[in-house]
N, C-alpha and C positions, 0 to 999 in steps of 0.2 A: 295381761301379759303384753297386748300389744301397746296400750301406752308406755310401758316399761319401756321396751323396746325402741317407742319414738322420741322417749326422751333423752336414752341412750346415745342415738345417733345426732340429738340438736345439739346437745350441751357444748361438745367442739366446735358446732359453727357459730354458736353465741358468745362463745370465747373468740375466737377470731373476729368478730363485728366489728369486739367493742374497739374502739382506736387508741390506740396508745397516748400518753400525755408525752409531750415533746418540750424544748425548749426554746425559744424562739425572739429573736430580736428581730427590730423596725431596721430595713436594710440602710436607710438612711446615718439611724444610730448608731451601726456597726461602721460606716465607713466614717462618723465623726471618732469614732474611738478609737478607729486606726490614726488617725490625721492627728488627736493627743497625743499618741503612744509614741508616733514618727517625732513631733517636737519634744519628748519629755527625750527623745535620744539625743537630737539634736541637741540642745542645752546641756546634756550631760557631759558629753563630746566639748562645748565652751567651755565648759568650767572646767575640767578636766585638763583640757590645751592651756585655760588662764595659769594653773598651779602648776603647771609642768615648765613654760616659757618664765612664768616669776621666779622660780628655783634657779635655772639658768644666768641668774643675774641681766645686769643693764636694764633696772627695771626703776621707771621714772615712781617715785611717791607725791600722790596729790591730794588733798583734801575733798570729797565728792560734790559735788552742786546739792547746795542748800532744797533746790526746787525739787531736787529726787523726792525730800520727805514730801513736800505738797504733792508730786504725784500718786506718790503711797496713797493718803491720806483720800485722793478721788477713786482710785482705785478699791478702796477700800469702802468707801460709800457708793459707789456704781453697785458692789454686791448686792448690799443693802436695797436698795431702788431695785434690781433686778430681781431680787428674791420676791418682793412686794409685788410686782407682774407676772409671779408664776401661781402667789397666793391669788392673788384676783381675778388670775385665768379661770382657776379651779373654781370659785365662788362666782364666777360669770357677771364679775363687776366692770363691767369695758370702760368705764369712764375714769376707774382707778389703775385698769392693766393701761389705757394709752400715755394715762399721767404718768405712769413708774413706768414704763417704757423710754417713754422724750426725756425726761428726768438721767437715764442710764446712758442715752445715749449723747445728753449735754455732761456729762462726768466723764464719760469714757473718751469725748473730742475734748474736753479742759485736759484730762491726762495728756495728751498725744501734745498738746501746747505747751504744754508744760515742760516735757520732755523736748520738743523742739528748742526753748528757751536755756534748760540748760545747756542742752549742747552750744548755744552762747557764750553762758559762764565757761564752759570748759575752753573754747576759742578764749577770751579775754584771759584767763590765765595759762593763756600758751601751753594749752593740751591739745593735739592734731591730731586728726584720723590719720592722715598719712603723710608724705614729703619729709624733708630732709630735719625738721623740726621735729616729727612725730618719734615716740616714744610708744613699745607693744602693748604696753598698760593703757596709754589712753585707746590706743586704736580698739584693743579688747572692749572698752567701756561702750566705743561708739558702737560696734559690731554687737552685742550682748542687747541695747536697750534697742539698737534699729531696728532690730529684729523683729525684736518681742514688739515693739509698736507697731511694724508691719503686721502682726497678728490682731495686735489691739484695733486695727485700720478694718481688716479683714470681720472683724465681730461687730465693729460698728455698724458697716453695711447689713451684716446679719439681721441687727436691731431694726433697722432701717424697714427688712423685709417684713420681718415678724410685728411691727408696728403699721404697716399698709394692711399684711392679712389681719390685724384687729381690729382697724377702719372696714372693712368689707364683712366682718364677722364670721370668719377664717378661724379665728384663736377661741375656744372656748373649754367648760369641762369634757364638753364630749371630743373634742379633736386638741387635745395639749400637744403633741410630738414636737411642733417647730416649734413651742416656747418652752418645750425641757431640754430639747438641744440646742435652742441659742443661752439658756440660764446655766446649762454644762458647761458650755465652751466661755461662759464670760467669770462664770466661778475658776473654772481651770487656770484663765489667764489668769488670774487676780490670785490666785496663790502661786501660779506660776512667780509672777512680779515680787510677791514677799519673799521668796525664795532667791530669787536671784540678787533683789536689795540685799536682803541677811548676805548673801556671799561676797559683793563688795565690801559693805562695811567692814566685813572680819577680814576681807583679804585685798584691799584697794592699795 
């Protein structure tokens, strides 16, 4: 009877012990995934103002700089090399995460060149950001890609960081966080970039 008794009285406090399951993100990651969210408005907000101001007429038509597609095209292989240093984090091959790291982040500085250069071509075919020659179609173009290269600028150094902590052996499978939030934020750009290429071309 008195066991009865004392098991009566534990069983609520052994319910209470146990601790509940929660869910829970790396504060780091939640403040990158605000910092997405805030650019995924931002660009919405560009494209948005591009098709409202082209509607309104006086809108200059150009042909895009050829160099846009080579910058796709590094953009697109930075993925590639980036994804490969997050596989080799995980498998704790640091000889192949610093190659595909330097790798990403010599793709990611050709893009930003790249992008510098056209804005070349666009000057030689008398398209201006601004003054009395300038036209809102081109200005929208400089505004759109400076941007986003400002971002691409901003991830670089990222790389920069996350490639020092893989030199000191900082980056591995037990500690991945700063090579899944620099391989987020350089994936993000890089379809960010095909998204906004795709909406020139169909509406330049």
């Amino acid at each position: 009877m008195a066991l009865q008794e004392d098991l009566k009285y534990q069983a609520p406090y052994s319910a209470i012990e146990e601790p509940e399951e929660t869910l829970s993100m790396h504060p780091q990651k939640f403040g990158m995934w605000l910092l997405i969210v805030s650019i995924v408005m931002m660009f919405a907000a560009f494209t948005s103002a591009y098709i409202v101001r082209k509607a309104e007429g006086n809108w200059l038509e150009f042909d895009l700089p050829t160099l846009l597609w080579v910058s796709t095209v590094l953009i697109v292989l930075s993925s590639a090399t980036m994804h490969w240093a997050y596989l080799s984090a995980k498998r704790d091959n640091m000889g192949a995460l610093k190659l595909a790291i330097s790798l990403t982040s010599v793709l990611g500085s050709g893009f930003l060149v790249s992008q510098f250069m056209a804005w070349g071509e666009l000057v030689q075919n008398k398209v201006f950001f601004a003054g009395a020659s300038a036209n809102p179609s081109g200005s929208f173009l400089y505004v759109i890609t400076g941007v986003h290269g400002l971002h691409i600028v901003s991830a670089v150094i990222f790389l920069f960081v996350v490639l020092y902590s893989a030199f000191r052996y900082r980056v591995h499978s037990q500690n991945l966080a700063r090579i899944e939030m620099c391989a987020t934020y350089w994936h993000f750009l890089d379809i960010l970039w095909l998204y906004l290429f795709g909406f020139l071309l169909l509406n330049h």
